[in-house]
N, C-alpha and C positions, 0 to 999 in steps of 0.2 A: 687678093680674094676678099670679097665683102661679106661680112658676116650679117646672118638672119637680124632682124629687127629683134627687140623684144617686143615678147606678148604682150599684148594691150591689157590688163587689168578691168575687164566691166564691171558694173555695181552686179554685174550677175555672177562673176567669177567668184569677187571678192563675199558673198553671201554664202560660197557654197565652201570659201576654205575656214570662214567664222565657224560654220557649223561643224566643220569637222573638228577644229581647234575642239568645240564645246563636247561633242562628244570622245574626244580623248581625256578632256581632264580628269572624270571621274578615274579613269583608268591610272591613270598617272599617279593621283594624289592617294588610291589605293594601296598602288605598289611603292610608293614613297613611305606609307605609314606603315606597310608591312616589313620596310626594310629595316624603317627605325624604332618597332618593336619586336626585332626575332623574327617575324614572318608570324607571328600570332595576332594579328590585326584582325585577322577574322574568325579566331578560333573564342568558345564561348566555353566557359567556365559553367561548371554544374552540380551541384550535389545535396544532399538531404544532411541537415546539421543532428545537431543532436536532439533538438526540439521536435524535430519528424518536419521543419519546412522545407522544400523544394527550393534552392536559392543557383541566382541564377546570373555572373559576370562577365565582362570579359578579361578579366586575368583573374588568377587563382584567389581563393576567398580563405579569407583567415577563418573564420567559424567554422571551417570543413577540414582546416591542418592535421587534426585528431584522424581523418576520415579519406576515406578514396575520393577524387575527386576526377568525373572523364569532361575531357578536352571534346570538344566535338568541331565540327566545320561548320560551312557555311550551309550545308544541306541535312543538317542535322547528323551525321554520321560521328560516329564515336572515333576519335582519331588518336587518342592517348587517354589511359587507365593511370592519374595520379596517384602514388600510393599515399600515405601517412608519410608525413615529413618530421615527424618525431625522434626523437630518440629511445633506445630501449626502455630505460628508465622514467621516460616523458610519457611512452607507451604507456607505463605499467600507470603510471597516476591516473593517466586518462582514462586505464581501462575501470580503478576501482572506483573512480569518480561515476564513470557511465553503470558501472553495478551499483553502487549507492543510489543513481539514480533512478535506475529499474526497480530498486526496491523499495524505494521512495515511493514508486508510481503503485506499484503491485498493494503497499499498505495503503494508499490512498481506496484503490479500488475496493481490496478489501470493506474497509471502513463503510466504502456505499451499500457495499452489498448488504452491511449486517445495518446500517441505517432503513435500508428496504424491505427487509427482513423483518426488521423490529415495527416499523409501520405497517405491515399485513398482520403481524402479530396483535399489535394495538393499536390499533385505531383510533383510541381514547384514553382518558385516563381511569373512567368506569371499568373497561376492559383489565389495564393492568391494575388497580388495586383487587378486584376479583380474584385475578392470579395470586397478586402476593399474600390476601386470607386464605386462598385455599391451599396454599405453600406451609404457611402459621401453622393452621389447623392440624397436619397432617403430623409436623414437628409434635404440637401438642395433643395429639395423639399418642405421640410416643411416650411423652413425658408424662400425663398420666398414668400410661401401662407401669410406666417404672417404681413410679411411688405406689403402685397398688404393690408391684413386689415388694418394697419396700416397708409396707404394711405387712405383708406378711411375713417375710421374715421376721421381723419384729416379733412377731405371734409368735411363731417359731422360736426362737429365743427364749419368750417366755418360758414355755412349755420346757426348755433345755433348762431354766435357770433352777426350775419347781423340780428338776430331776438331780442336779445338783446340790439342795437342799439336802439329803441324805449323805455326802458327803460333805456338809458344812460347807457346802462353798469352795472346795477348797478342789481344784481341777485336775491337780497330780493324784489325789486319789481316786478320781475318777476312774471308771473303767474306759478301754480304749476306743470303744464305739461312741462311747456317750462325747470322750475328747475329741473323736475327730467329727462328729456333730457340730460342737462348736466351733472348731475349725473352719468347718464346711459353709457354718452360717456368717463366718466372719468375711470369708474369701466372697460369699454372694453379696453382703454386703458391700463391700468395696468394688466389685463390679456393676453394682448398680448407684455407687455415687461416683464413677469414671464414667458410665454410659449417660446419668442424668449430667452430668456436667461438658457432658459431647455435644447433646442437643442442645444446652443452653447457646453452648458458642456456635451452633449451628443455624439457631434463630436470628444471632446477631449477623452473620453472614447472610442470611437469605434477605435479611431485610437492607443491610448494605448494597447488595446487589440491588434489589429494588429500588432502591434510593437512587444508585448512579443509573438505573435507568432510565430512569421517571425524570430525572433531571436531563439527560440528552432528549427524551420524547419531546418534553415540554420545550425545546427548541425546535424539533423536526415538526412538532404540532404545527406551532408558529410558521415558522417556513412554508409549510405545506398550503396553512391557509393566506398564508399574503402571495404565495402564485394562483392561489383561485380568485384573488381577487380580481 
């Protein structure tokens, strides 16, 4: 029995199994890489660090181990929910690491705010020296009110000592009204050298305060005018 020829090979045959060869390679050397990574060859690592960046691999990212981390495919789809690959303990670090850092952030903010603040407040240095005499002024308002008491009592006094002359001076024979007079004048007395020595440390405060302000202005001044330049 004679068997069939073989097929004759034309340069037209041979052109159309080249092509196919080319179009299975991709195929092959896909499922090659899939096989010799897990079958994760085409899954895409994803997640937000602790900086707030969007980071984006194909295998899992150390800077998101602290952090969930999802698997997706080739079509986008979320294929796996990584969790935190930490330990409890590793946890707890990270977590008070990420609250220090929030609070770190929340003081920073802060700070702008009262930067912004203070800049609508004064716009100048004219502005705040104004403030801080009309702050003075108000203290040494007080402070005169005090030494006028203080002037008077003294009067007072006087007029207690002219009454103690009848008894020689001498304050145990006094009668009880006239002692507790003097009493009376000695206790206002020391209430108004504890209230005059409030305001003094109270001037020294207002103008401290001014001081550390007027020192951060005079940078936010600066600043403010080297971005309008």
């Amino acid at each position: 029995m004679k068997h069939p020829p073989p097929p004759i090979h034309t340069p037209r045959h041979l052109g159309l199994a080249c092509a196919a060869v080319l179009m299975l390679a991709p195929a092959l050397n896909a499922q090659a890489q899939a096989q010799k990574g897990g079958g994760n060859a085409q899954s895409i690592y994803t997640c937000t660090d602790s900086k707030g960046r969007r980071i984006t691999s194909d295998r899992p990212i150390v800077d998101c181990l602290d952090r969930e981390q999802q698997r997706l495919g080739r079509t986008g789809t979320v294929r796996e929910v990584i969790p935190p690959s930490y330990t409890r303990e590793e946890r707890e670090k990270v977590e008070a690491k990420r609250r220090a850092e929030q609070e770190e952030q929340a003081r920073i903010q802060e700070e702008r705010r009262r930067e912004r603040a203070l800049l609508i407040r004064y716009p100048n240095q004219a502005v705040h020296d104004k403030e801080r005499q009309d702050a003075l002024a108000q203290i040494d308002d007080v402070i005169a009110a005090v030494h006028k008491r203080e002037a008077a009592l003294v009067e007072q006094r006087k007029g207690i000592a002219q009454e103690l002359e009848f008894y020689q001076g001498d304050l145990t024979k006094a009668p009880l009204w006239l002692r507790r007079k003097v009493e009376d004048n000695d206790k206002q007395m020391d209430v108004q050298k504890r209230f005059l020595a409030d305001q003094t440390q109270e001037k020294q405060r207002v103008n401290a305060r001014f001081d550390e302000e007027l020192a951060k202005l005079k940078q936010l001044w600066a600043n403010t005018a080297a971005q309008s330049r």
